[in-house]
N, C-alpha and C positions, 0 to 999 in steps of 0.2 A: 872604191876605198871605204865606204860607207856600208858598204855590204861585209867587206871583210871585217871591219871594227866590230858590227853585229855579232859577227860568226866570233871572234876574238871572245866577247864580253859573255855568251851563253856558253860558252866551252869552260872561260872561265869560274862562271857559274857554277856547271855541273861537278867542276873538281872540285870545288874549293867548299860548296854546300853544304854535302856529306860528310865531310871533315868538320868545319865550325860545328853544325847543328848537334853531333855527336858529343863533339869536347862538351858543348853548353850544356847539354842534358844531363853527362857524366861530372860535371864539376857543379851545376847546381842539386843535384842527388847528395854529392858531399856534403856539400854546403847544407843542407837542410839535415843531415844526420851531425853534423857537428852542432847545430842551432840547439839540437832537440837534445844530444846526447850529452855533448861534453859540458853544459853547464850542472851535469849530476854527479860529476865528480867530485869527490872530496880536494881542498885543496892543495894538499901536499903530495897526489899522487897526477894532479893535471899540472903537464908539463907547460900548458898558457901562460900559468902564473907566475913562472921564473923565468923565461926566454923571452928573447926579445919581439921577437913573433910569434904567433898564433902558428900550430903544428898544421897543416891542412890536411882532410882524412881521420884526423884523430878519432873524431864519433863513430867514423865505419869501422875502424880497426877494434875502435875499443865492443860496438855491437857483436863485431865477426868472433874475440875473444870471449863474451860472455854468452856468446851461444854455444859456442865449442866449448865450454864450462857446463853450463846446463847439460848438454848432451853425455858430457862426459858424468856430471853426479847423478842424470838421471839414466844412469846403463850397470849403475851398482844397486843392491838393498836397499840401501838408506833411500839413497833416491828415489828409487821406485814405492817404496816406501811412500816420502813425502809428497809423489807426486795424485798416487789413488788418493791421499787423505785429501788435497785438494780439490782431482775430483769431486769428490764427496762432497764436501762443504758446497761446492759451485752450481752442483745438481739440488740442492737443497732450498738454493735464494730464487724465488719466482721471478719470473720474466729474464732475469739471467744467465739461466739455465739456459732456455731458447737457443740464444746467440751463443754461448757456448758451444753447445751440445753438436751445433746446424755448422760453426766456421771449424771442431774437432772433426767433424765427420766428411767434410768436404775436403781438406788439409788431408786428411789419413789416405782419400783414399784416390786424388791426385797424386801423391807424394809414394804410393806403393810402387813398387818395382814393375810387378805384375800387372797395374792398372790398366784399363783403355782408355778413361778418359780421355780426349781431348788427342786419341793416339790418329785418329782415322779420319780426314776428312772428305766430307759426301758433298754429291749433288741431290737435289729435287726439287719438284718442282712447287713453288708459292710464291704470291699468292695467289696463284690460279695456273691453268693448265697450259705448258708453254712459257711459261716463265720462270728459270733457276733460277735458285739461291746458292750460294755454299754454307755450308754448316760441319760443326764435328761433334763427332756420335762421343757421348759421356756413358754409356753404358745400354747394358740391356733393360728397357720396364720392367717391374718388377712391383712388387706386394699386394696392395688392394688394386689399384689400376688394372694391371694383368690378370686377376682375377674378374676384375668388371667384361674388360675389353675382349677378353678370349682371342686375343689375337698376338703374332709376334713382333710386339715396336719396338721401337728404339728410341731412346733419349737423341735429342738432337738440338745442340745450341748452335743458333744463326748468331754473328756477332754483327755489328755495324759497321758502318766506314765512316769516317776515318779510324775512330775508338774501338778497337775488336774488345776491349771490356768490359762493354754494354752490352746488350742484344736480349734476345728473350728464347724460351726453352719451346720445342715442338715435340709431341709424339708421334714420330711416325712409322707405319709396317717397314718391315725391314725392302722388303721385294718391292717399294717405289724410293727406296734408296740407291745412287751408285755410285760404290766407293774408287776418288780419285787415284789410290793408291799410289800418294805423290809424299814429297818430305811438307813435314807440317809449318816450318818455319817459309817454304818457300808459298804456300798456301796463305797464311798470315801476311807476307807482303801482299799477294794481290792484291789482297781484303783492304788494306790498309792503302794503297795506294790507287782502288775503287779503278781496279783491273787496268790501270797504265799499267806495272808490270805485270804481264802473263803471265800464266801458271804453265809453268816447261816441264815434261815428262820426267823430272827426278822422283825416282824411287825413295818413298818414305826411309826413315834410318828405324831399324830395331833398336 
């Protein structure tokens, strides 16, 4: 009886987990974009201040609207317009520029259609001979590096576990690379779940 209550309560578990821990994460995400956003509304166009309850979502809806705004005035003249003079001004302020310049350049070129970033994940071996890691290739080396090194590497970020948004960058030749050629999201689980779930032969998505 007592073996079955067990078996009961872990099955229970495993439904019910993946559900809760989901909602909590997607409803505190809200929540924090309402904290942050909806108090910079002006008051007669936030609907908080005349209804009887607080709208829930309002901050995401109202962020998702004024980016699809942006995107929209910045794909005419004026826009594009507005948007080089700001460059301008931004590359001009020291030390500002930096972080600019480094989170525009990384954005562009994650966000290209055509990108590999982060498309390909590898095996190899560190830190030492006999021991894998997983990592995914950010692109081919390339300026002064490649010049120094005369050789063919590859960008290659190892992320951690649990947090795959930490980790640190490797250069490595391409030929003690081998790529899983698996989908990336089912890759990111293993990582994340510190290889309880397996990495199953699904074919990466183009």
């Amino acid at each position: 009886m007592l073996a079955k209550l067990k078996n009961y309560l872990f099955t229970g578990i495993l439904v019910t987990a993946p559900v809760v821990i989901t909602f909590w994460i997607v409803i505190s995400l809200v929540r924090i974009f309402d904290r942050l956003i909806t108090p910079l509304l002006p008051l007669y166009l936030n609907p908080n201040t005349y209804l009887p309850r607080d709208v829930p979502g309002l901050g995401l809806i109202v962020l998702v609207i004024f980016l699809v705004f942006i995107g929209f005035i910045a794909a005419n003249f004026f826009g594009s317009y507005i948007l080089k003079k700001t460059d301008f001004i931004l590359n001009k302020i020291p030390l500002v520029k930096v972080f600019y310049n480094t989170i525009k350049q990384i954005l562009e070129t994650i966000l290209q259609s055509n990108s590999n970033a982060f498309r390909e994940a590898v095996l190899m071996e560190y830190p030492r001979k006999g021991v894998w890691v997983i990592g995914f290739t950010t692109g081919q080396v390339k300026g002064v590096i490649k010049n120094k090194i005369k050789t063919q590497m590859v960008n290659v970020f190892v992320p951690t576990t649990p947090n795959p948004t930490s980790g640190f960058l490797l250069l490595v030749p391409k030929s003690q690379l081998k790529y899983l050629n698996t989908n990336i999201d089912e890759t990111v689980k293993t990582i994340v779940s510190a290889g309880i779930i397996p990495l199953n032969s699904k074919v990466k998505k183009n």
